[in-house]
N, C-alpha and C positions, 0 to 999 in steps of 0.2 A: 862926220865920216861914216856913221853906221849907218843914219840913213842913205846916205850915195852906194853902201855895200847892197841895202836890201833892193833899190830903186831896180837893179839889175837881175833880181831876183825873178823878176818876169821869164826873162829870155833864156836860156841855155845860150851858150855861148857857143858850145861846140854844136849843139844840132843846129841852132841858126848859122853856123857856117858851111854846116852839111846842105841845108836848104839852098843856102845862096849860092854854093858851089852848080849844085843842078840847075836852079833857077837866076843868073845871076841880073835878071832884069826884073826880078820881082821890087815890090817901091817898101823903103823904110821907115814908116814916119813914125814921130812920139809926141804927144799931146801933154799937156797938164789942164787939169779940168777941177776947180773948185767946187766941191759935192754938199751934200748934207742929207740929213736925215728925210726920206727911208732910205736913201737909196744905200746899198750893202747892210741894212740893217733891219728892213723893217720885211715883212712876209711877202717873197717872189722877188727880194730884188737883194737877196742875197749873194751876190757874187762870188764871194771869197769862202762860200761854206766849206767844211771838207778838205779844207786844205789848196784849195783849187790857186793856180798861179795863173794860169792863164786858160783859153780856150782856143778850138777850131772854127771856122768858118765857111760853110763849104757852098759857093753858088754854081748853081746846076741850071743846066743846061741840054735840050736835045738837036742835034744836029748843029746847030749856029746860034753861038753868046746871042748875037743879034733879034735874033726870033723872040728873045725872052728867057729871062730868069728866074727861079724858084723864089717866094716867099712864102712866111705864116704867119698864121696869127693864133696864140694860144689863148684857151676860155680865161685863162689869170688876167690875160692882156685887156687895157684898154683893144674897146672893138676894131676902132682904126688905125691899130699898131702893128700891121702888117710889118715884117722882117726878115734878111737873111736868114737862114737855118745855124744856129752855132751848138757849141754842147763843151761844157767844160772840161780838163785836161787833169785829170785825178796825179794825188800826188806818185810818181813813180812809173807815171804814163808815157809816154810820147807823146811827139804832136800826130805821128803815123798813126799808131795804136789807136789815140782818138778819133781819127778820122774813120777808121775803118770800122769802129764800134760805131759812132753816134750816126751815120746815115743810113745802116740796116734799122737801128731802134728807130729813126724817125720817117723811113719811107718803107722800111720791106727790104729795099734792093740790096744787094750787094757787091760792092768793090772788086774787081780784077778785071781782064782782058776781053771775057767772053760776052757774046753780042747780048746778052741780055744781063749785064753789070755793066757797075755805073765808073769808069775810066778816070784816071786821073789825066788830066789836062796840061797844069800847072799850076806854079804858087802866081798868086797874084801880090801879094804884100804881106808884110807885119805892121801891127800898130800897135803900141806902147802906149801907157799911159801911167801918169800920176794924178793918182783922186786925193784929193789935198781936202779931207775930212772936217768939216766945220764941226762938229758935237765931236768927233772920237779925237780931235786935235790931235791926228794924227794922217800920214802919208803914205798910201796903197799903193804897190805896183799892179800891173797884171799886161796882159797881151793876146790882141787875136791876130792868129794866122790865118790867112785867107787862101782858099786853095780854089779852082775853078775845076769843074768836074764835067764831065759827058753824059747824062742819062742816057741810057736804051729808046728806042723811037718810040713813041706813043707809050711809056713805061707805067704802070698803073700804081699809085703811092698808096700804101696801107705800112701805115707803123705796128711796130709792133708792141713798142711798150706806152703800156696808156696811160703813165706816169707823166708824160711827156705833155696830156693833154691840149694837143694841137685841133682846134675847130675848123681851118681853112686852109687850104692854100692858092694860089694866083702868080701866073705868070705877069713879067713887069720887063719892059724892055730896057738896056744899061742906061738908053736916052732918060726913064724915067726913076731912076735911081735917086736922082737928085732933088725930083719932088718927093719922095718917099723918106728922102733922107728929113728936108722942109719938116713934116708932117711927125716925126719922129721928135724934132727937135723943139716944135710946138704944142707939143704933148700937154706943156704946162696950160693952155685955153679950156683941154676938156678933162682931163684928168692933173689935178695940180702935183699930185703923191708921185707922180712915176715922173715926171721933167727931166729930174735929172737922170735918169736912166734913158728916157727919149732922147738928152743931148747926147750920152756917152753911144749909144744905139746908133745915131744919124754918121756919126763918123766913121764907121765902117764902108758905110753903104756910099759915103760922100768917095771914097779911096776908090771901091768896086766900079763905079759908074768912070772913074778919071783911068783907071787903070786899063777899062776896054773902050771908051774913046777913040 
């Protein structure tokens, strides 16, 4: 029973109902995914540091989903590990809160209405999971919220915090989401240490691609 108490530990209950109230076509899903070492444990693939319960996920966008969407790829990352933008949800944070910090720190821009900030869209989904820990024999929740955003026309990305260590970014259209997700998922060919990070990675972007379809 206490683990079924923590399993839920991901989600807020009430702001996930606040979300689906505004959004009530955003998609639900929850995953269980047998993990192991490094992955939450070894250097960059710490998920859970800090207290973090879950994170945001913000794909951007200018003018039309269709034209293409945001990804990157950070200097930590295998080369070919191009990704959504995500940033995690500190304890005490919001999922709002978050969003509205982690896409100034990681492009410049900022969130609100005016023609040159970056719009809220809608949620596209949640995804849940259970990382079912082989060496900590033991069972992690967490969860990403997926939000779909507007960039400004021709918006120019400069982060600001270099902590964040982002080498590229690349527009990718939703059609190609689901190769990138592939690519994410087969991590374990060119880098073995991160796999499992590349499978829990690929399902996001599997959800993102299905959701704008």
């Amino acid at each position: 029973m206490a683990e079924r108490r923590q399993l839920t530990d991901a989600v807020d209950s009430e702001e996930l109902a606040d979300l689906q109230l505004r959004w009530p076509l955003a998609m639900r899903r929850h995953v269980r995914l047998e993990v192991d070492d490094p992955f939450l444990t070894g250097e960059h693939q710490e998920l859970l540091s800090d207290g973090r319960r879950a994170e945001i996920c913000y794909v951007a966008y200018e003018r039309d989903p269709e034209s293409g969407v945001l990804l990157h790829v950070k200097t930590i990352y295998p080369s070919i590990a191009y990704r959504l933008p995500t940033g995690g949800i500190a304890p005490g944070e919001t999922v709002w809160d978050t969003l509205i910090r982690e896409i100034p720190e990681e492009t410049g821009l900022e969130m609100g209405e005016g023609p040159d900030q970056v719009r809220m869209d809608r949620m596209l989904g949640v995804l849940s999971y259970e990382f079912v820990h082989a060496h900590l024999k033991r069972t992690f929740p967490f969860a990403t919220y997926i939000f779909l955003v507007e960039f400004p026309d021709d918006a120019v990305i400069s982060p600001r915090d270099p902590t964040e260590r982002i080498a590229d970014w690349r527009w990718n259209t939703p059609q190609e989401l689901n190769g990138v997700a592939e690519t994410l998922a087969g991590l374990e060919l060119y880098a073995p240490n991160w796999a499992d990070w590349g499978r829990f990675r690929s399902l996001s972007h599997r959800l993102v691609a299905e959701a704008l379809s």
